[in-house]
C-alpha positions as CSV (number, residue, x, y, z in Angstrom):
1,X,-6.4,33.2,-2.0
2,X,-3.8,35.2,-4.9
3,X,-0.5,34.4,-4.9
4,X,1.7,35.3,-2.2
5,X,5.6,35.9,-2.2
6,X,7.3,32.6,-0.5
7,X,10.7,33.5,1.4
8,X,12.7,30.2,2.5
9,X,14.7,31.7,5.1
10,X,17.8,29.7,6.3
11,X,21.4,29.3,7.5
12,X,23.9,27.5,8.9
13,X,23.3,26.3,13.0
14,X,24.3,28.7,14.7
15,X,24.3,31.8,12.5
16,X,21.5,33.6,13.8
17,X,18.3,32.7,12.2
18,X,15.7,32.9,15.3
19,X,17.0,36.5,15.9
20,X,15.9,36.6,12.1
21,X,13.0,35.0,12.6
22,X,11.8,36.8,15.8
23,X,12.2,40.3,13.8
24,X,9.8,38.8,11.1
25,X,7.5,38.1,13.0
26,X,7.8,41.9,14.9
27,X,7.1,42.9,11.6
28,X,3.7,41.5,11.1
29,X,5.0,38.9,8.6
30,X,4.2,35.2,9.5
31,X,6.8,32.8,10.0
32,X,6.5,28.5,9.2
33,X,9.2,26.7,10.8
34,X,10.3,23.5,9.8
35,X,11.2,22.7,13.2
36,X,8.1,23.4,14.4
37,X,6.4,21.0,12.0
38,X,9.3,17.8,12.7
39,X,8.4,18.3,15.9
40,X,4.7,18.4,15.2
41,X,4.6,15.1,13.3
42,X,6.5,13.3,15.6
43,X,4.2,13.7,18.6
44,X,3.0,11.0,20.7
45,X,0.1,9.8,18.9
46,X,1.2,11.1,15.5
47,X,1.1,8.8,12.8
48,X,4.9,10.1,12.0
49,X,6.3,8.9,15.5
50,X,4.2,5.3,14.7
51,X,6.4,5.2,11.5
52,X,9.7,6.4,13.1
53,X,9.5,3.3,15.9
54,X,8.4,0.6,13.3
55,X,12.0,1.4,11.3
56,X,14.4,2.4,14.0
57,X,12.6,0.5,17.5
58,X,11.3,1.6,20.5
59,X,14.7,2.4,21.9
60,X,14.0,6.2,20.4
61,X,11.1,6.3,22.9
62,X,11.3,8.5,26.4
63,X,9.9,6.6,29.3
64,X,7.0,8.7,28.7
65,X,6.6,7.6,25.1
66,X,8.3,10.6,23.5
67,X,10.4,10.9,20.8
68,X,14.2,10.8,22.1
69,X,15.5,13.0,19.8
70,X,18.9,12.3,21.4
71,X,19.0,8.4,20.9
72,X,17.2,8.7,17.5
73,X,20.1,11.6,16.6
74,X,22.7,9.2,17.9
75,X,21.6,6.1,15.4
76,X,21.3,8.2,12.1
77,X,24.4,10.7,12.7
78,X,27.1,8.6,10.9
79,X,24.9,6.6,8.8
80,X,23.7,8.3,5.7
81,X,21.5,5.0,5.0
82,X,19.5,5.4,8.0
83,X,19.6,9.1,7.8
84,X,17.9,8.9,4.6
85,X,15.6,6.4,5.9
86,X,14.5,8.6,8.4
87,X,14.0,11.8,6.2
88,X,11.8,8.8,3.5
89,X,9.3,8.9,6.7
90,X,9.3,12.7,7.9
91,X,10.2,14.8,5.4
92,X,6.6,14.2,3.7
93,X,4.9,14.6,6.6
94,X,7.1,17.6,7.4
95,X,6.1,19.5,4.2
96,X,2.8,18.5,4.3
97,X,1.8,20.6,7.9
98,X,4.0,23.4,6.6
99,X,2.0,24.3,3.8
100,X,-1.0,23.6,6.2
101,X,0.3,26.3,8.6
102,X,0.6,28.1,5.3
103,X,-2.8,27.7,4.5
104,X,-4.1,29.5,8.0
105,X,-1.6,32.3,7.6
106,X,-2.1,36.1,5.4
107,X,0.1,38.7,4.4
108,X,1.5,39.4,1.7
109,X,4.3,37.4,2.0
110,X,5.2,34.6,3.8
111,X,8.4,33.2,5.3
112,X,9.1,29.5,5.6
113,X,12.1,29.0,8.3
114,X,14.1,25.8,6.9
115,X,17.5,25.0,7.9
116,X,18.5,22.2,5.8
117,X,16.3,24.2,2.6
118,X,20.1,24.2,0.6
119,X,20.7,20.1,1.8
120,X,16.9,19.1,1.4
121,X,16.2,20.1,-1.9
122,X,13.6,22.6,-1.0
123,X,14.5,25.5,-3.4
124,X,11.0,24.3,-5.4
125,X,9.0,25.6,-2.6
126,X,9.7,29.1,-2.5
127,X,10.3,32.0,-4.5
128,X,13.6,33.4,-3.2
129,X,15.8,31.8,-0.6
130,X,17.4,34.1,2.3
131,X,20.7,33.2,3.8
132,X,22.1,34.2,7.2
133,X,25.4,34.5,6.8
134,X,27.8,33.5,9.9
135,X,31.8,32.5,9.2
136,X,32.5,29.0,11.0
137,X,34.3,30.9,13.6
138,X,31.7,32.6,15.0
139,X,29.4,29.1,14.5
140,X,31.9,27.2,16.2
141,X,31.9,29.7,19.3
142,X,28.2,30.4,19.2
143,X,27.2,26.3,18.9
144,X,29.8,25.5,21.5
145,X,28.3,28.1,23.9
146,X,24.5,27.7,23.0
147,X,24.9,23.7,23.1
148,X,27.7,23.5,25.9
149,X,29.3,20.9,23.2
150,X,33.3,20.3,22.7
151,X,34.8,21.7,19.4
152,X,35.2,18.9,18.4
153,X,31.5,17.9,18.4
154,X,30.9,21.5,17.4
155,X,32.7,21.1,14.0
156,X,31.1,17.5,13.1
157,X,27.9,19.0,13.3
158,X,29.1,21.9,11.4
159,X,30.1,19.1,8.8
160,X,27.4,17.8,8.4
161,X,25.6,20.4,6.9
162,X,25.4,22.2,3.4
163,X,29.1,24.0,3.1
164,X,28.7,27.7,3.5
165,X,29.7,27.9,0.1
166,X,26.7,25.9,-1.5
167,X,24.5,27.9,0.7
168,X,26.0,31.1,-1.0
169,X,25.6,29.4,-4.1
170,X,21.8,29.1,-3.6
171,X,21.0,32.6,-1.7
172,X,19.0,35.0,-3.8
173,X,19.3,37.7,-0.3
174,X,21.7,37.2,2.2
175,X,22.2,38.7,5.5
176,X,25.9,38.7,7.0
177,X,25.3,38.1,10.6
178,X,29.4,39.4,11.6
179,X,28.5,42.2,14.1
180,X,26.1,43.2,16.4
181,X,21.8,42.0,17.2
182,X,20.5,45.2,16.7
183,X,22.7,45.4,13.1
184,X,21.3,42.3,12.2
185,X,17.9,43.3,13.0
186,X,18.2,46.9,10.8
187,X,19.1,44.0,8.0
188,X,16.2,42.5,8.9
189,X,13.9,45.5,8.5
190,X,15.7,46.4,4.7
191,X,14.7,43.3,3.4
192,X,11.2,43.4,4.7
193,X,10.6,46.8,2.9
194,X,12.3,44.9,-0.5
195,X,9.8,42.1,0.0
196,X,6.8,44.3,0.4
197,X,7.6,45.5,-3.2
198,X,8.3,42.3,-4.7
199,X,4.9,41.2,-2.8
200,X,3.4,43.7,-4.0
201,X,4.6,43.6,-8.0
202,X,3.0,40.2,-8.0
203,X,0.3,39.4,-10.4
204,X,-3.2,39.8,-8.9
């Protein structure tokens, strides 16, 4: 299979990627989500959800032997020791059945949805890095909103993350989410036709 263009595509929570992500994908142009992969690995009878009760205990577990994402969330939040011990187990398995879903897609490019691309060290894995741009106001009121969380909560998540600054830092593209969907959207489809060409310019 040649060479195709990688786009990591990601953002602040909050700032708008699914809209982002659902316009790629109206565009013909397959989309691998890390989120779709942690939550893939973790599975009951996954080998990654084995790993994550042997560390952490089965106090993660739903009655129905899921993953509590909720409990687990609640262990590694203020811990950066456990947090790190968490991404040791996943973040493998997590890359690995991304560039499987990578594998079974065409076009010629591909994007590869990962939030925490700036904080995970993920630049080596594609070939530009696409930011959607939100200000913390509009996070704060979109997160509180979508999550039905205090401000409070809203902003120790927001914390927690990359600064928008580093993710600036690291944007080759970026796509300032400050007005309207359908604005965004048109943003969307500008890129897309910039990508084509780089795609395109790529050696055979």
């Amino acid at each position: 299979m040649p060479r195709r263009l990688r786009i990591g595509l990601t953002g602040g929570i909050a700032s708008g990627k699914s809209t982002v992500e659902q316009r790629f994908r109206e565009l013909g142009v397959p989309v691998v989500n890390a989120d779709d992969s942690s939550r893939a690995v973790v599975a009951p009878g996954q080998p990654g959800l084995a790993a994550v009760v042997s560390r952490f205990g089965s106090g993660v577990l739903t009655p129905q032997g899921e993953l509590d994402r909720r409990s687990l969330r609640s262990l590694i939040f203020a811990d950066p020791v456990r947090r790190k011990e968490l991404e040791a187990i996943l973040h493998p398995l997590i890359r690995s059945d991304m560039e499987r879903r990578v594998s079974q897609s065409d076009g010629p490019y591909i994007v590869l949805s990962i939030p925490l691309l700036v904080e995970g060290g993920a630049r080596d894995r594609v070939d530009r890095v696409l930011l959607v741009d939100a200000d913390e106001a509009r996070q704060l009121e979109r997160l509180m909103s979508r999550d039905a969380v205090s401000e409070a909560e809203a902003r120790a998540t927001l914390a927690a993350q990359a600064s928008r600054a580093a993710r600036l830092a690291a944007a080759d593209d970026v796509l300032e989410n400050c007005g309207t969907v359908s604005e965004l959207r048109q943003a969307v489809d500008r890129v897309h036709r910039r990508y084509l060409e780089l795609a395109a310019a790529l050696p055979s």
